[in-house]
C-alpha positions in Angstrom: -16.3 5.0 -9.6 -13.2 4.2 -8.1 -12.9 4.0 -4.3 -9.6 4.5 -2.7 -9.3 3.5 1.8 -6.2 4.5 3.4 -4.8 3.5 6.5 -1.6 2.5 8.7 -1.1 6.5 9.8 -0.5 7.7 13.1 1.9 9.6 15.6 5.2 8.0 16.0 8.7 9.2 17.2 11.9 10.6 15.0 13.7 7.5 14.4 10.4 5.0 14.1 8.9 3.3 11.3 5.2 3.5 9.8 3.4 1.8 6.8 0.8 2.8 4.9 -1.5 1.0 2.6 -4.2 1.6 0.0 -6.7 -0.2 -1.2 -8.3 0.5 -4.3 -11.7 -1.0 -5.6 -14.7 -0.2 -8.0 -13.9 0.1 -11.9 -10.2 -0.2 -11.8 -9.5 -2.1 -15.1 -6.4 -0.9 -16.6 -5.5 0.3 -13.2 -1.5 1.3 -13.8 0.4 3.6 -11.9 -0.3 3.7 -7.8 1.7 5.8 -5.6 1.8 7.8 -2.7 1.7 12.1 -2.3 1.9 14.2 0.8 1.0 17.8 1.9 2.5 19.1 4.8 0.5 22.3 6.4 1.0 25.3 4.6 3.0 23.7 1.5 1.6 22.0 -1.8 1.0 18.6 -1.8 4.4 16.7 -3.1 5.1 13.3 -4.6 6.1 10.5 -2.1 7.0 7.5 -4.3 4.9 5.6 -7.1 5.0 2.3 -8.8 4.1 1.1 -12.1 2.3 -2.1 -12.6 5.4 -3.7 -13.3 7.2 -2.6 -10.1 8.9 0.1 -11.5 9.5 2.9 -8.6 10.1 6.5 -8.5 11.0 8.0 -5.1 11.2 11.9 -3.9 15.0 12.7 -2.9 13.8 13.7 0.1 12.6 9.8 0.8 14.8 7.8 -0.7 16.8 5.9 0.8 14.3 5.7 3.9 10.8 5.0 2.2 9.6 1.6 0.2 6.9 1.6 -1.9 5.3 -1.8 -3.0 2.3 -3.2 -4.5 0.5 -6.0 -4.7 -1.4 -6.5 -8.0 -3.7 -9.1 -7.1 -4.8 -7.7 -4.3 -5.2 -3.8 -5.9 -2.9 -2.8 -2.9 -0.1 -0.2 -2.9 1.8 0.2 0.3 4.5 2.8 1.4 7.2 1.1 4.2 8.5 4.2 5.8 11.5 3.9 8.2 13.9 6.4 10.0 11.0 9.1 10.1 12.2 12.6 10.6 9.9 15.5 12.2 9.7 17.1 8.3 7.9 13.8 7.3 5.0 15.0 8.9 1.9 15.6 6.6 -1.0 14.5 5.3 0.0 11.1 3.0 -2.7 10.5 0.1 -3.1 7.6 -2.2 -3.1 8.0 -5.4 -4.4 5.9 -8.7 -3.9 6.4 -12.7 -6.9 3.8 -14.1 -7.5 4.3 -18.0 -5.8 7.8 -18.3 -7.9 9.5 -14.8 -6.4 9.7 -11.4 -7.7 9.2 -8.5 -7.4 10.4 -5.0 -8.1 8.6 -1.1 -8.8 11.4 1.6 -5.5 11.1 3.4 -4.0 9.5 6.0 -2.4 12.0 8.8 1.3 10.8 9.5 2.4 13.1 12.5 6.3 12.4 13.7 7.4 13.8 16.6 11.2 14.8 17.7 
């Protein structure tokens, strides 16, 4: 079993800054890629940003630039820095974990941004 907690969400104005971590635990050996997905009401869920084990990123257009996502190995920690939030950021933010070939998924974190 893997267990995935979320936290750092909350209601914050257009311009402000949020950040979100995630900690994994449980049977995580060969825990690899860790990242973050959002779903906004009424859309599908989309990807946020991920990270390899090595600290290689991905980021969505639609964050870059604005979002930083980070981990901390030693810790089993991902985190998503996200500055100059815009109304559209608004969603539902869920961890995400790839451990030997499964992925896993925390329950969400609401991010609500206001204008």
């Amino acid at each position: 079993q893997v267990q995935l907690v979320e936290s750092g969400g909350g209601l914050v104005q257009a311009g402000g800054s949020l950040r979100l971590s995630c900690v994994a635990s449980g049977d995580i050996f060969g825990i690899s890629v860790m990242g973050w997905y959002r779903q906004a009401p009424g859309r599908q869920r989309e990807l946020g940003a991920v990270i390899t084990t090595g600290g290689n990123t991905n980021y969505a257009d639609s964050v870059k630039g604005r979002f930083t996502i980070s981990r901390d190995n030693a810790k089993n920690t991902v985190y998503l820095q996200m500055n100059s939030l815009k109304p559209e950021d608004t969603a539902v933010y869920y961890c995400t974990v790839r451990v030997r070939q499964m992925s896993y998924w925390g329950k969400g974190t609401q991010v609500t941004v206001s204008s």
